[in-house]
N, C-alpha and C positions, 0 to 999 in steps of 0.2 A: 719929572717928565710928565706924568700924568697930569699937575698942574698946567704945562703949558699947553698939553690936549685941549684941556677944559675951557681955560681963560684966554684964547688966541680967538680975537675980536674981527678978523677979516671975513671970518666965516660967514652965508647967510645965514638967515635965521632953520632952514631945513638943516643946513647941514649941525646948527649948534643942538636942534631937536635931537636928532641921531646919537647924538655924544649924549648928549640928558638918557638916552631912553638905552644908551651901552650903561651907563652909569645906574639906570632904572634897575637893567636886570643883573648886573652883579650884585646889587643890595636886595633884589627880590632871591633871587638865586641865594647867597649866602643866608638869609631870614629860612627858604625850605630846606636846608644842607643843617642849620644850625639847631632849627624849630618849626618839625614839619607839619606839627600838629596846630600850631598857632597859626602858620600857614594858612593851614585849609582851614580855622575857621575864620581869617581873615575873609577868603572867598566865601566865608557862609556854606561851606563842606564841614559835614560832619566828620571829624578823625576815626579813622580805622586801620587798624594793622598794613595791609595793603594800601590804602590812601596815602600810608607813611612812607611807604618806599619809592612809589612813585610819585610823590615828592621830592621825593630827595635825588630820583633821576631828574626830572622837572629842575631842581637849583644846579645840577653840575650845566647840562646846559646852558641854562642863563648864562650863569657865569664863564662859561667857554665861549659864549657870544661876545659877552660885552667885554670881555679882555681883549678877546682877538677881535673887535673893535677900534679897542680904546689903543693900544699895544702898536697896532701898525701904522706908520707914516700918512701921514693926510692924503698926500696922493696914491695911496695903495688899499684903500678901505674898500673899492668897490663889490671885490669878495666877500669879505664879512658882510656887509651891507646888505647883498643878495643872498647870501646866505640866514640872515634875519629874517629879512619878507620872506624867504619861502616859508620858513618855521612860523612868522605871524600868520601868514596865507592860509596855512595848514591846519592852525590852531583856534583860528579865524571862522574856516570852515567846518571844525570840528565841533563848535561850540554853536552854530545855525544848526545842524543835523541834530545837535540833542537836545536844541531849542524848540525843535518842530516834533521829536520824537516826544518831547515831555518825558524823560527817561530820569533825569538829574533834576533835581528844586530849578524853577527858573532864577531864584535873585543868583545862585553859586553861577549859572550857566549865563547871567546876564553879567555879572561882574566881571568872570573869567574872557567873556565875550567883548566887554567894552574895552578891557587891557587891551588884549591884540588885535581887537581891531582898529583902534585908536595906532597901536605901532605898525598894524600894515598898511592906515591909510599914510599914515606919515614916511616910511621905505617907500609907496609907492609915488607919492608927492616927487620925493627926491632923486626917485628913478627916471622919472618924463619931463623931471626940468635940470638937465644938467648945469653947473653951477660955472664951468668954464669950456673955454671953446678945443680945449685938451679931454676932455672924457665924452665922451660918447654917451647914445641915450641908455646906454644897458652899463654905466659905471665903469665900464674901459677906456682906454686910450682912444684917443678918435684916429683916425685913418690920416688923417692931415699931419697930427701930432707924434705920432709913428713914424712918420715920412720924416720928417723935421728932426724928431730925436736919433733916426737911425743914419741920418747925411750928414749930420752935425759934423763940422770939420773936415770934411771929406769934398776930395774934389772930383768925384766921379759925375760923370753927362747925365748918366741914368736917374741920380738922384734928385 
């Protein structure tokens, strides 16, 4: 199943991004769940007792993203999806405030800072150019496409 996620070639290229970057944080996620400490010094974070645990909150995450990503039907991603950017958006923004605060090393805050912002600019790429004339700009069904699926077969005037 999962192969056929992966390797289904009609995709654009955003949408095959998305699936790389579901794919990105179940192996980031399992790497802080597994080895939290290599983790952080992955990011150039020094390991400490509490860095370790919030780590390993950090990998269940990930990994609940990019499952329920990878897990749902092509036409049904839009939730995960926007559920993602808000998390990159957040983390995004989280990593300018302690970029400006000089609070954290800048290379840990700069690393951590180019991951998600690199995945929010690509969620949000994927959000303003929807990929068919069935989803809407915000990853919903479009209002045409609603009308269409919910008349289907039916002979009512209204529809």
């Amino acid at each position: 199943m999962l192969e056929r996620m992966i390797t289904d070639t009609d995709r654009p290229a955003v949408d095959k991004a998305l699936v790389g970057m579901a794919v990105g944080r179940i192996v980031l996620g399992a790497l802080a769940l597994a080895a939290p400490r290599a983790t952080a010094r992955l990011f150039r974070i020094s390991p400490k007792p509490d860095l370790t645990y919030m780590t390993r909150i950090f990998g269940g995450r990930a990994i609940a993203l990019g499952l329920g990503y990878l897990t749902e039907p092509a036409a049904h991603r839009a939730r995960w999806h926007r559920l993602g950017l808000f998390v990159d958006t957040s983390d995004t923004l989280s990593a300018l405030a302690h970029l400006r605060r000089r609070d954290i090393p800048r290379p840990a805050v700069l690393a951590a800072g180019a991951l998600t912002g690199t995945y929010m600019a690509i969620g949000a790429l994927r959000l303003a150019r929807p990929t068919s004339p069935r989803v809407g700009a915000l990853g919903t069904p479009s209002r045409a496409f609603r009308h269409t699926t919910r008349c289907a077969g039916t002979r009512d005037s209204v529809c």
